[in-house]
N, C-alpha and C positions, 0 to 999 in steps of 0.2 A: 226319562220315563214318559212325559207327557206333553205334549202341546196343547197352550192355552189355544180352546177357538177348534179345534177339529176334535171329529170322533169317525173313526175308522175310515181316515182321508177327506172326509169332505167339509169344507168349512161353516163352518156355523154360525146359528145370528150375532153370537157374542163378538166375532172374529169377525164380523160383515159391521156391526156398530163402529170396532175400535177402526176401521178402516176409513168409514165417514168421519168421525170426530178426527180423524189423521187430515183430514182432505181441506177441514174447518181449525187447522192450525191449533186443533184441541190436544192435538198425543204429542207428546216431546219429552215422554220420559227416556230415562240418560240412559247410552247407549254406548260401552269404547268405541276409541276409533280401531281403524284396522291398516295391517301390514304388513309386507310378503315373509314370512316365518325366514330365517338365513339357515337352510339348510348343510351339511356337510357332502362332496361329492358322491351321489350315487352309482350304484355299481352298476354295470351294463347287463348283467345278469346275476340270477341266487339259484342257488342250489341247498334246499331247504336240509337234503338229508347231513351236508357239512357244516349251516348253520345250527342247525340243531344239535349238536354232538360239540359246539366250537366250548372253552373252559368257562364257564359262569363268571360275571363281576359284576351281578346285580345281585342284591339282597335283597327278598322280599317280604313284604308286611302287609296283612290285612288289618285297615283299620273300620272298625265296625264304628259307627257314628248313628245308628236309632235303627228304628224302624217305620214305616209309611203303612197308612191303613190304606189301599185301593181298590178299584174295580177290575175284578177278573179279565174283563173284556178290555180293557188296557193292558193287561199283559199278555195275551194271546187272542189270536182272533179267532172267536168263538163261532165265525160265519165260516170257520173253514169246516167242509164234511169231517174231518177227523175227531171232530168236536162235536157232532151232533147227540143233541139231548141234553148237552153240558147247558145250565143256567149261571147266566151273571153273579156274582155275588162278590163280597168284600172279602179283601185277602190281605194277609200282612207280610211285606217284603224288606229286605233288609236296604236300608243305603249306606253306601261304602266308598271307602277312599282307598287306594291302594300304592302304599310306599316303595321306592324303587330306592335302596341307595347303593352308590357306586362310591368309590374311589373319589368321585369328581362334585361328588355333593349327595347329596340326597331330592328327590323326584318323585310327583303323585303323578298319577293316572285319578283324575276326577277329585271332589272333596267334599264328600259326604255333606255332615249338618254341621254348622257350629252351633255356640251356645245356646243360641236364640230360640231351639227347639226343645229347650230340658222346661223342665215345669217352674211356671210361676212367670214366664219370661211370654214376649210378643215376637213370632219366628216372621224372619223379614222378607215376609210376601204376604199379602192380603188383596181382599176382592171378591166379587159374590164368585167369580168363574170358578177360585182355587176349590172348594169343596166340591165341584163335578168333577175334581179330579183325585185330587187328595184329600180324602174324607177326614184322615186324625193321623197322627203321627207320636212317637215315643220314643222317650230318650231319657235314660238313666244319667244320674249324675256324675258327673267326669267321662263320659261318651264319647263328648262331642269334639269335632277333629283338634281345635286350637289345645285341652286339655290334653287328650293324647301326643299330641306333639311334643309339650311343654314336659311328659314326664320322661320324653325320649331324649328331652334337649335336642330338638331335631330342629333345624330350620330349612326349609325346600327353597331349593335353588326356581324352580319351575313345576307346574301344571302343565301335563297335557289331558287335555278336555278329550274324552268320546265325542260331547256336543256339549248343547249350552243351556238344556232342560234345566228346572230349577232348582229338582231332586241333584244334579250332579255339580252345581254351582252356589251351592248354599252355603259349603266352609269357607268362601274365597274370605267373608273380613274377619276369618282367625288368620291370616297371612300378612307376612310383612310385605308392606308397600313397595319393596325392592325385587318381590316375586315378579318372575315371568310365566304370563301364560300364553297355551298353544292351545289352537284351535282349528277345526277342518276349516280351510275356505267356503266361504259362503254360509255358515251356518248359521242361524237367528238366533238372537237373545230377544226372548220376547219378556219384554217390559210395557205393557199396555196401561195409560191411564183409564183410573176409575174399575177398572174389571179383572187388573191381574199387575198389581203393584208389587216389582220383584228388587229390591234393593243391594241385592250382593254383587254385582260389578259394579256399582257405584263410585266404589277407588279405583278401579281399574282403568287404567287411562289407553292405554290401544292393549288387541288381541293381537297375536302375531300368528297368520295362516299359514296351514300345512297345503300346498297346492297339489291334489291328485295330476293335476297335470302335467306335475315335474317327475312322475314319481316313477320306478323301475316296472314295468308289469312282469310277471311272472308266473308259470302256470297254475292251475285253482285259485290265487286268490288276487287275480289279475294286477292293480297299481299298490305298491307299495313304496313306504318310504322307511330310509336306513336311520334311523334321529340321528343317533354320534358318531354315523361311520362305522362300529367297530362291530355290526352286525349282533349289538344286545339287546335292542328294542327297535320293532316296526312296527311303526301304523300303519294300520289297512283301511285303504277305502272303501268302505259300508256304505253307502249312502241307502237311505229307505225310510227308516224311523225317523230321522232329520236327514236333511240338504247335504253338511257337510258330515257326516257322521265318520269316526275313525273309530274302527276297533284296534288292541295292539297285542302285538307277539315279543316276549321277553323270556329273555334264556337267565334263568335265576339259578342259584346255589340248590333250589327244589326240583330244577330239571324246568323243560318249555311250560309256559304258560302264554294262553291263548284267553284276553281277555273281549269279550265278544260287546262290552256296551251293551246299548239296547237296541244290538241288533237281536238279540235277546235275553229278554229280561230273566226267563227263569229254564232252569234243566229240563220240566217238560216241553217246555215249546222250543230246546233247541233239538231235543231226540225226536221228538216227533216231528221236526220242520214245519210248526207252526207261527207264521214270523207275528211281531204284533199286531195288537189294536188298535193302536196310537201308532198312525203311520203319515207319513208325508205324503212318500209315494209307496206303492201297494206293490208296484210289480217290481220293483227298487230292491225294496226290502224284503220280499222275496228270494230274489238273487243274492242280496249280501249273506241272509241266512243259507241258502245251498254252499254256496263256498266254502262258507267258516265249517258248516256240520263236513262238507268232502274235506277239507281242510285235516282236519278234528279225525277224520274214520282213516285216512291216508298216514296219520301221522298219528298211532294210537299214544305213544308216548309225553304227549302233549296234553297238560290238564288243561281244561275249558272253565273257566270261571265266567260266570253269568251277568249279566244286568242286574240284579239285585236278589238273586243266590249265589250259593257258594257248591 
């Protein structure tokens, strides 16, 4: 959802401070190491209308894990003319983890909140920066991803990350230590002392990266990757809202699902192709949003699930 230190791409004092204190051997909050993801052989070409029709062996599961109170203007950019008139104001979006299980295990896409965000508890990030971003946050009791899990008896083989925002990495210490996680190349885990203390990769000892550079490209939604070879789940390279950002396409027992990340966050800014507010790169995320919506209008059969609707 959001980057500590920028607001509508441009970086800010907060993000210009943690940079000095970096330079004076002050920031050295814990960060995994990182390592080229082991990919399965990709395929020299896709033909989406026979992927999409190939027999389902993903199960799919939304798991709802709270809600986040935010700034409108973080999830869509309010400076686009199609928004004119529209004012700033608090909005409440759902955070979600979303289960894949196969044959071969069981798999998130992302992992909502764990405990630490249900009432009476301290959620494991603080800092003055966190409320210009996330104003309040909610979460019923037994919500939270490790609770869900635990009535699934479900234990995930692997995470693949969209990115590494705080909102999408918050359930990692309801996981066991033996989980694998995937992540876009190059993407930041920002953990800043003093201003935005994030403690949920803390166990995590290396990220394994998805290299857009290894990846198949293919028409509209140019680099893609095969995860298991067997054409059930691709990530897409999005880059815009983060660096390495990966949305992903999974042929489920429900038919395709097209899960977009925050390449965007909610249904009207991905009808209207308004990309967000919280961006990296502006003209990035731009393009990732075009794709996914021609993606999406090419392929009507395909449900679109959001960044943080449904």
């Amino acid at each position: 959802m959001n980057k500590p230190g920028y607001t509508h791409g441009r970086p800010s004092i907060a993000l210009a401070l943690a940079l000095i204190l970096s330079l004076f051997g002050l920031a050295s909050c814990y960060s995994p190491g990182r390592s080229p993801a082991s990919m399965p052989q990709q395929p020299d070409q896709v033909h989406w209308n026979e992927v999409l029709q190939r027999p389902p062996v993903i199960r799919w599961r939304i798991l709802q894990t709270g809600t986040v109170h935010v700034p409108l203007s973080g999830m869509m950019n309010l400076e686009d003319p199609k928004m004119a008139g529209m004012e700033d104001k608090p909005i409440d979006v759902l955070v979600m983890a979303h289960l894949l299980q196969r044959k071969d295990g069981a798999f998130l896409i992302d992992t909502g909140l764990d405990d630490s965000f249900s009432p009476g508890h301290k959620a494991r990030m603080w800092g003055p920066l966190l409320r210009t971003y996330v104003l309040d946050w909610q979460q019923n009791p037994g919500q939270d991803l490790g609770s869900q899990l635990q009535r699934l008896q479900i234990t995930p083989e692997a995470v693949f990350f969209t990115h590494l925002h705080s909102d999408h990495t918050a359930g990692v210490p309801a996981l066991s230590e033996d989980t694998r996680f995937y992540t876009g190349k190059g993407d930041t885990f920002y953990n800043l002392p003093f201003i935005y203390r994030v403690t949920h990769l803390d166990g995590v000892q290396t990220l394994q990266e998805i290299d857009c550079a290894h990846a198949t490209r293919v028409p509209i939604l140019g680099p893609v990757i095969d995860i298991f070879g067997d054409g059930s789940l691709w990530a897409i390279c999005t880059p815009g809202h983060s660096a390495g950002h990966l949305s992903y396409l999974a042929i489920t027992t429900d038919g395709p699902v097209l899960f977009t990340g925050d390449a965007s966050h909610t249904r009207k800014g991905f009808e209207m192709g308004i990309e967000p507010g919280w961006v990296d790169d502006r003209e990035e995320a731009i393009r990732s949003l075009e794709k996914l919506r021609k993606f999406a209008a090419t392929y009507p059969q395909v449900r679109v699930v959001y960044g943080h609707e449904l």
